[in-house]
N, CA, C and O of each residue as an XYZ file, in Angstrom:
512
protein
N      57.036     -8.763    -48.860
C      57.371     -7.823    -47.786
C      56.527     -8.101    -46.544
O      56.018     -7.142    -45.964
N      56.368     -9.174    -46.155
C      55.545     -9.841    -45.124
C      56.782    -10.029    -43.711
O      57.650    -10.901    -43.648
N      56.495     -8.848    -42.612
C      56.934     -9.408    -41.642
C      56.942    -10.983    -40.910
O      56.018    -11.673    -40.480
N      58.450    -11.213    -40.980
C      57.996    -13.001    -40.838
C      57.400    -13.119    -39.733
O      56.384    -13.814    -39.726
N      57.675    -12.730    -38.967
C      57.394    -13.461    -37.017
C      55.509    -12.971    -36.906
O      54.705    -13.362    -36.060
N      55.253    -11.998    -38.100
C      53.896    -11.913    -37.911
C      53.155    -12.713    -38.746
O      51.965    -12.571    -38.466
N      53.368    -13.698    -39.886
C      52.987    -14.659    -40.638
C      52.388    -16.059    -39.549
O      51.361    -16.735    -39.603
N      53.252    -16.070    -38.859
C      52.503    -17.332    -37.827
C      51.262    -17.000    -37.232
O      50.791    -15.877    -37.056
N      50.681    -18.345    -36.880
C      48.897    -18.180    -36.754
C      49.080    -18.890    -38.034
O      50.086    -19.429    -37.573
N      49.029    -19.264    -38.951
C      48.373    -20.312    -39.804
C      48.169    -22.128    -39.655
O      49.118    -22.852    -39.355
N      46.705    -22.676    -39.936
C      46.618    -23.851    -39.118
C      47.643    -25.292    -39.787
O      48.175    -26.263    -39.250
N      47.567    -24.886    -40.933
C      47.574    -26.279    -42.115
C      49.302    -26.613    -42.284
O      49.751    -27.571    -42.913
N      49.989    -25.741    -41.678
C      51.177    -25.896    -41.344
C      51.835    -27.457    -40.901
O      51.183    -27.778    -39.907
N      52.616    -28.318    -41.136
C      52.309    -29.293    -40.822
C      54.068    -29.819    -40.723
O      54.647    -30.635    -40.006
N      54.520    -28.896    -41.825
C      56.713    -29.586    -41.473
C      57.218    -28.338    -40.848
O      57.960    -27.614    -41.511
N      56.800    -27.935    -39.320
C      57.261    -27.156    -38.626
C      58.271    -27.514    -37.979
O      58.260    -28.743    -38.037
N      59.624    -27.000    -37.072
C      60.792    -27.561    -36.335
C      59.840    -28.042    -35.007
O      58.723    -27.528    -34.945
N      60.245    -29.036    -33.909
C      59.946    -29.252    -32.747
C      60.156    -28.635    -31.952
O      61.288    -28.169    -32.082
N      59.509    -28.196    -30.786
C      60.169    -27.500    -29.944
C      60.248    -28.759    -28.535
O      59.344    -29.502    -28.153
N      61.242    -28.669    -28.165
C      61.359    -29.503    -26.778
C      61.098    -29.151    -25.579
O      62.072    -28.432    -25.357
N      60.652    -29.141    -24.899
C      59.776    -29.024    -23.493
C      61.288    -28.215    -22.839
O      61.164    -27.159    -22.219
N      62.761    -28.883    -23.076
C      63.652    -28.241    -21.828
C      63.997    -26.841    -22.183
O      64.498    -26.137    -21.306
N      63.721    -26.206    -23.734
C      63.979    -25.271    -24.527
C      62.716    -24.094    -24.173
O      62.753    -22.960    -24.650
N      61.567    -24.596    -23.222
C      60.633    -23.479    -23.207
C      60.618    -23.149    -21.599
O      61.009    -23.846    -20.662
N      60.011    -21.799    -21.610
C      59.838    -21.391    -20.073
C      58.853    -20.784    -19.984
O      58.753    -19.658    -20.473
N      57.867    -21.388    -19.327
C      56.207    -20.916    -18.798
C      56.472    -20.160    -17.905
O      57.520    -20.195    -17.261
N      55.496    -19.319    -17.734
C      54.612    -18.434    -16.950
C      53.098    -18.127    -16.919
O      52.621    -17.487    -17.856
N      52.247    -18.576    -15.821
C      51.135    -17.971    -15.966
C      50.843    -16.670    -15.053
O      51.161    -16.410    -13.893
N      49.938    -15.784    -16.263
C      50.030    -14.315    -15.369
C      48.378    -14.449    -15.855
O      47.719    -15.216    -16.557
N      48.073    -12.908    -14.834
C      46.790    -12.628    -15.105
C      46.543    -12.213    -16.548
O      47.536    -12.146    -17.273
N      45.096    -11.866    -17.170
C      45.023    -11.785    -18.444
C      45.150    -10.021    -18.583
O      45.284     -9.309    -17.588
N      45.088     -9.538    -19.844
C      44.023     -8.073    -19.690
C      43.392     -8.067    -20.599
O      43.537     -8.970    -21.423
N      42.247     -6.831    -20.838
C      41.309     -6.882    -21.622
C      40.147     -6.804    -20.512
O      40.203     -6.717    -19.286
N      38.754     -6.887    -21.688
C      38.024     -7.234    -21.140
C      37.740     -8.328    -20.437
O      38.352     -9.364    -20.696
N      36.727     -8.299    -19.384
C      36.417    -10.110    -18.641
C      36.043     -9.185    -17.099
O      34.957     -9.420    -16.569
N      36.649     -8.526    -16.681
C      35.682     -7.975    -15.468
C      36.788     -8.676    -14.662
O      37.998     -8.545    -14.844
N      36.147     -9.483    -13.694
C      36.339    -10.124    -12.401
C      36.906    -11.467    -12.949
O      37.868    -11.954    -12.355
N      36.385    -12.105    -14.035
C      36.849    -13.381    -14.432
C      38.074    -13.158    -14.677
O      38.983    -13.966    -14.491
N      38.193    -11.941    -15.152
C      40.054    -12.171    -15.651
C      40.680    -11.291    -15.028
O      41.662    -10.774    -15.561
N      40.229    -10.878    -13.649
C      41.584     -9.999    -12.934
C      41.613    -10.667    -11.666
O      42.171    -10.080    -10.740
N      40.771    -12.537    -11.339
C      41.258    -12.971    -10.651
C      41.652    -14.139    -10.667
O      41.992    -14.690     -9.619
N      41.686    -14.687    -11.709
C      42.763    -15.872    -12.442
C      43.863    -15.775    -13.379
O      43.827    -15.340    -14.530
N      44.747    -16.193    -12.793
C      46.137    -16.229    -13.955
C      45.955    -17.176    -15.238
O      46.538    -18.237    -15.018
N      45.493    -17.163    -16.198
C      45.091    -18.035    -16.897
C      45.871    -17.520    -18.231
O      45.919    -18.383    -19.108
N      46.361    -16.541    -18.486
C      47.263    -16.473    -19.314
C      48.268    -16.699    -19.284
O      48.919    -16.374    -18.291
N      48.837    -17.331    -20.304
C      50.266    -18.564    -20.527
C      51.197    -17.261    -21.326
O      50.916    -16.461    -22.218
N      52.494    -17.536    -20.454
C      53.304    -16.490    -21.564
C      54.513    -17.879    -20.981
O      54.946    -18.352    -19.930
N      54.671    -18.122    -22.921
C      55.620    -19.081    -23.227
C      57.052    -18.415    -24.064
O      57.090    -17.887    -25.175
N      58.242    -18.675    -23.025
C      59.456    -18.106    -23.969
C      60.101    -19.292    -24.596
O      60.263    -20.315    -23.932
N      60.534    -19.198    -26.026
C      62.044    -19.897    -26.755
C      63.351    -19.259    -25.645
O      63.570    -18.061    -25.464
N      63.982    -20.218    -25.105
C      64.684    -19.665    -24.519
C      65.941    -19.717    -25.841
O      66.115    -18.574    -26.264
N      66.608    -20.501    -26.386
C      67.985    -20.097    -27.481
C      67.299    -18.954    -28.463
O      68.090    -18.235    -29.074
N      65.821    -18.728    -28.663
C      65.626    -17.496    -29.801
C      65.094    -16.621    -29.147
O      64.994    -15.548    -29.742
N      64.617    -16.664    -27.903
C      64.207    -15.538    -27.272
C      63.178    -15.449    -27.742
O      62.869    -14.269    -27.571
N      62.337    -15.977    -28.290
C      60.945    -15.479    -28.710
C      59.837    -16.090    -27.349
O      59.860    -17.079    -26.616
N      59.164    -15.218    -27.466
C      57.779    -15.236    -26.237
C      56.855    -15.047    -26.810
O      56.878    -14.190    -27.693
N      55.560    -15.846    -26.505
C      54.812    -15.631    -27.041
C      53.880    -15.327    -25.768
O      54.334    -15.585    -24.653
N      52.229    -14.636    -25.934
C      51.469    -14.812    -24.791
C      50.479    -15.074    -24.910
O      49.820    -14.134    -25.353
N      49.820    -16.126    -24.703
C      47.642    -16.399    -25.307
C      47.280    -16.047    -23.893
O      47.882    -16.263    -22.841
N      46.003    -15.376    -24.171
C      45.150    -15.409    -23.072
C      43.633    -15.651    -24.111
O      42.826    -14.789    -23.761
N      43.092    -16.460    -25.139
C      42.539    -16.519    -26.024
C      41.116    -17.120    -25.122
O      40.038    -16.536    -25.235
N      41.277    -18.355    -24.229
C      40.409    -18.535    -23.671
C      40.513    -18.584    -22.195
O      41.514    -18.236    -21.569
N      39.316    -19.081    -21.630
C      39.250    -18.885    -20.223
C      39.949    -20.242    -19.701
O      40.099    -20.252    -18.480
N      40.395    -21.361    -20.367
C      40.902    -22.573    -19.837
C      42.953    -22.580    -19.821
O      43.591    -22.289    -20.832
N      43.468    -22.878    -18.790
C      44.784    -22.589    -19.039
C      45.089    -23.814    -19.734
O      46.309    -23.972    -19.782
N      44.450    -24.727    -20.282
C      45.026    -25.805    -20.808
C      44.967    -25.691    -22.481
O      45.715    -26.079    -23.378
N      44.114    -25.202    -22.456
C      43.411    -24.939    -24.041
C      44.836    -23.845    -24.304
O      45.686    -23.953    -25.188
N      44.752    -22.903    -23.325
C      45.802    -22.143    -23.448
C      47.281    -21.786    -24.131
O      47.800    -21.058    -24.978
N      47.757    -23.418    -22.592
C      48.325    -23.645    -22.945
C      49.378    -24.193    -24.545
O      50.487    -23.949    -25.021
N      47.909    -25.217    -24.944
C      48.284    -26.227    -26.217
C      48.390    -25.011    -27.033
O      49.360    -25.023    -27.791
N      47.484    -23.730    -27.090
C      47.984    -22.851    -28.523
C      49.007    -21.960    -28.177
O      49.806    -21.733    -29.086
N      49.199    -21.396    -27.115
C      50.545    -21.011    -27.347
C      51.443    -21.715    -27.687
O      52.373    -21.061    -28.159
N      51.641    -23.007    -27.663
C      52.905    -24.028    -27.994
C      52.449    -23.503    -29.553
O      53.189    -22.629    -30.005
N      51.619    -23.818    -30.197
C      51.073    -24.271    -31.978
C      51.859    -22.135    -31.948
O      53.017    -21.774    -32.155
N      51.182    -21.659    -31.764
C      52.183    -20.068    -32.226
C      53.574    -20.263    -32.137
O      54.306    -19.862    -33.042
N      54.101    -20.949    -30.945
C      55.651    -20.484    -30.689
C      56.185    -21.404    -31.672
O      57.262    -21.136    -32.204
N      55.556    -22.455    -31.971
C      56.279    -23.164    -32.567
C      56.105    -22.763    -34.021
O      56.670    -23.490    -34.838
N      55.701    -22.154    -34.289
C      55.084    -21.572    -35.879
C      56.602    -20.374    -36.124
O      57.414    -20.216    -37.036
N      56.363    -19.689    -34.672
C      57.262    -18.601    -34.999
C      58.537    -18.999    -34.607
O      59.373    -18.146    -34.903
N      58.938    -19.855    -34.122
C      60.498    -20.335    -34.127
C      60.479    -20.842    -35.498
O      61.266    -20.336    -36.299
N      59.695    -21.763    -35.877
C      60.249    -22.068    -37.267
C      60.470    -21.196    -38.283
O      61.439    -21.485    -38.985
N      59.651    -19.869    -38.680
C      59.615    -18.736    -38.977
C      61.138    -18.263    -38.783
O      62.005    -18.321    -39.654
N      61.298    -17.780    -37.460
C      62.580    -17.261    -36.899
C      63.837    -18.614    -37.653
O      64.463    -18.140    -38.601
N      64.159    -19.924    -37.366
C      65.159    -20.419    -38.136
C      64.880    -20.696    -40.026
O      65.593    -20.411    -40.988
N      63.959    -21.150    -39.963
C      63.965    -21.061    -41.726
C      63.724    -19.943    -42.521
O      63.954    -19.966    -43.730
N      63.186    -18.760    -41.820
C      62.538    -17.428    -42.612
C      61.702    -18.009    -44.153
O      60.774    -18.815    -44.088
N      62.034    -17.643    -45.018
C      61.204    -17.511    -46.173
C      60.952    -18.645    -46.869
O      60.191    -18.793    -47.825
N      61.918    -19.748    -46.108
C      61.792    -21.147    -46.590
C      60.505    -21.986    -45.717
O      60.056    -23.080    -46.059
N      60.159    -21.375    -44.804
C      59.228    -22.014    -43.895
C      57.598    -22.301    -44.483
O      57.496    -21.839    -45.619
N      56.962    -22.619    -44.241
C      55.614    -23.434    -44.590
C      54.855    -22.347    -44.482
O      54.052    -21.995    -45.346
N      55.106    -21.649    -43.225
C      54.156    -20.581    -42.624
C      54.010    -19.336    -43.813
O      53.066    -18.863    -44.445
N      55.548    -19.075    -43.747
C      55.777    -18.021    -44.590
C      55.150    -18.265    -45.773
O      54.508    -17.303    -46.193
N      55.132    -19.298    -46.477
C      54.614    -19.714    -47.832
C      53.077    -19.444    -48.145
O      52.669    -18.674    -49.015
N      52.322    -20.184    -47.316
C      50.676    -20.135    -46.969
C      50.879    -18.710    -46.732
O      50.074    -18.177    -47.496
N      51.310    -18.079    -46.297
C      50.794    -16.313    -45.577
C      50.640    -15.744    -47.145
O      49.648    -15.298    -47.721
N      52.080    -15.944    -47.625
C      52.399    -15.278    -49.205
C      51.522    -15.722    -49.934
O      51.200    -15.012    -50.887
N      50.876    -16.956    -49.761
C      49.940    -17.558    -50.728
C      48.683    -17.346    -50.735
O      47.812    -17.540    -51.583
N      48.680    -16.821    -49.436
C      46.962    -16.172    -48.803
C      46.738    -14.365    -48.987
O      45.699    -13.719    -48.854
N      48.215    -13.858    -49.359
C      48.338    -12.428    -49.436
C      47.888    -12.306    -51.244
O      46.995    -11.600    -51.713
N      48.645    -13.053    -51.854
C      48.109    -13.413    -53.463
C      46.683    -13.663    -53.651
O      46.155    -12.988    -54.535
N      45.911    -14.521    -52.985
C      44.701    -14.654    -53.052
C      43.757    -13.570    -52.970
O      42.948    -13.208    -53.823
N      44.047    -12.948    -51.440
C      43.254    -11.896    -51.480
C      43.506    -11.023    -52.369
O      42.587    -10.958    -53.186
N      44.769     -9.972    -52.672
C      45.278     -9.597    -54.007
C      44.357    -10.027    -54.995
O      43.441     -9.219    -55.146
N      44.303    -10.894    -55.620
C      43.605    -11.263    -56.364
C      42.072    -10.763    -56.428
O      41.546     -9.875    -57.099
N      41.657    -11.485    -55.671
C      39.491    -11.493    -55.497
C      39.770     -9.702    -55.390
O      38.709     -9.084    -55.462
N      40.730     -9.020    -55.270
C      40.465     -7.577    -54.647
C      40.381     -6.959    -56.156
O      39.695     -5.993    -56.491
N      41.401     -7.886    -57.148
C      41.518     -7.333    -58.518
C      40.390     -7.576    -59.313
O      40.049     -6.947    -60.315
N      39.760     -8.669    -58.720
C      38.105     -8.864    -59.355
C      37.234     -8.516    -59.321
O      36.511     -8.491    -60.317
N      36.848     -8.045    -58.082
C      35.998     -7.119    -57.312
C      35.802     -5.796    -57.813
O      34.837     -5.047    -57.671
N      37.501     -5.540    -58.778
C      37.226     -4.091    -58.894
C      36.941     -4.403    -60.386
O      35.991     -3.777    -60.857
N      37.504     -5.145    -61.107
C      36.826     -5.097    -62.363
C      35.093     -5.367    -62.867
O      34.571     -5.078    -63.944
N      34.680     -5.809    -62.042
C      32.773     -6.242    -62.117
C      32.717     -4.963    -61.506
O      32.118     -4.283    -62.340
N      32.962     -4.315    -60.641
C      32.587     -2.911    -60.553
C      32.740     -1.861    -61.851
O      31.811     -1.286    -62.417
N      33.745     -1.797    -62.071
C      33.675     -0.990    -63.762
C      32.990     -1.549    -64.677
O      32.258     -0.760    -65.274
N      32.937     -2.796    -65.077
C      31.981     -3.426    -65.626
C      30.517     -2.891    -65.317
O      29.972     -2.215    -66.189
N      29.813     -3.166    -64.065
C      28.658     -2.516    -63.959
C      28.330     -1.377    -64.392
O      27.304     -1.078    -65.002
N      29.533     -0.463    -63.965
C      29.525      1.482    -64.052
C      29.135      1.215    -65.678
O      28.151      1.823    -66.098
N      29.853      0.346    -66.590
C      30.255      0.230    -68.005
C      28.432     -0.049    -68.515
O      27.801      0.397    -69.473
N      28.056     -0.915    -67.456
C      26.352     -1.446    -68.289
C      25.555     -0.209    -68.023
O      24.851      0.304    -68.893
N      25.729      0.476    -66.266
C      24.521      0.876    -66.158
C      24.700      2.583    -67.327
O      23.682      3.252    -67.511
N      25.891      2.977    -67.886
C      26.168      4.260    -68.669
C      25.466      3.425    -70.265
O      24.792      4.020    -71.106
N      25.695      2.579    -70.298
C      25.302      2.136    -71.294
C      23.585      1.969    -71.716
O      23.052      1.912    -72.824
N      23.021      1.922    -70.380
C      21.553      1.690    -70.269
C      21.051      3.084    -69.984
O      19.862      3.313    -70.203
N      21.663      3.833    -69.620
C      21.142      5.026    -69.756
C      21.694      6.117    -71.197
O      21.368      7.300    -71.293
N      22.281      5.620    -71.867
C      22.643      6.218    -72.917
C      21.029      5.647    -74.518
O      20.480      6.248    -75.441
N      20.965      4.363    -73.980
C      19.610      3.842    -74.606
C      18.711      4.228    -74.136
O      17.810      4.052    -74.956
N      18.209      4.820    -73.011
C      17.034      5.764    -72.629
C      16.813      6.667    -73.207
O      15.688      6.843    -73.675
N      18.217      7.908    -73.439
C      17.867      8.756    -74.254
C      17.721      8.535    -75.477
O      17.366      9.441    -76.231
């Protein structure tokens, strides 16, 4: 039950679709957030659209529009592939596979906790 288009952001992704340069449409705008003066007087945030899926994405992650640039491409292109393959996609897979993991260590975590509760009743039952 993993919203797909929010599964992208993963790095190790690697048989994603291409996106072609005539298929995207830049914009740089100012950022928001914090930053003061640095970021309410440079446009340094990249807002990149899929124009056939309509998806947009927007980084303002760092202060360089180039750096910027290159990761908004690595998101949009995560989430178009997302958007045409859905549950068959790479992204989707690693997310599900990283949602199991944690799942997991969370199911372990809680058992060494009862375990402990289990020693320290036990060590005080030998006191008395």
């Amino acid at each position: 039950s993993v919203p797909l288009l929010q599964a992208a952001r993963k790095r190790n992704s690697l048989n994603l679709l291409e996106l072609s340069e005539a298929e995207l449409e830049e914009q740089f705008v100012r950022g928001d957030g914090p930053g003061g003066q640095a970021t309410n007087k440079t446009n340094n945030c990249v807002v990149l659209k899929h124009i056939p899926s309509g998806i947009v994405v927007k980084c303002h992650q760092t202060r360089s529009v180039e750096k910027n640039r290159k990761i908004a491409r690595e998101i949009l292109q995560e989430k178009v592939d997302l958007f045409y393959k859905g549950e068959d996609s790479d992204v989707f897979k690693e997310k599900k596979a990283s949602e199991k993991q944690k799942q997991e260590k969370k199911r372990r975590a809680k058992e060494n906790l009862e375990r402990k509760k289990l020693f320290k009743e036990m060590q005080q039952l030998e006191k008395e």
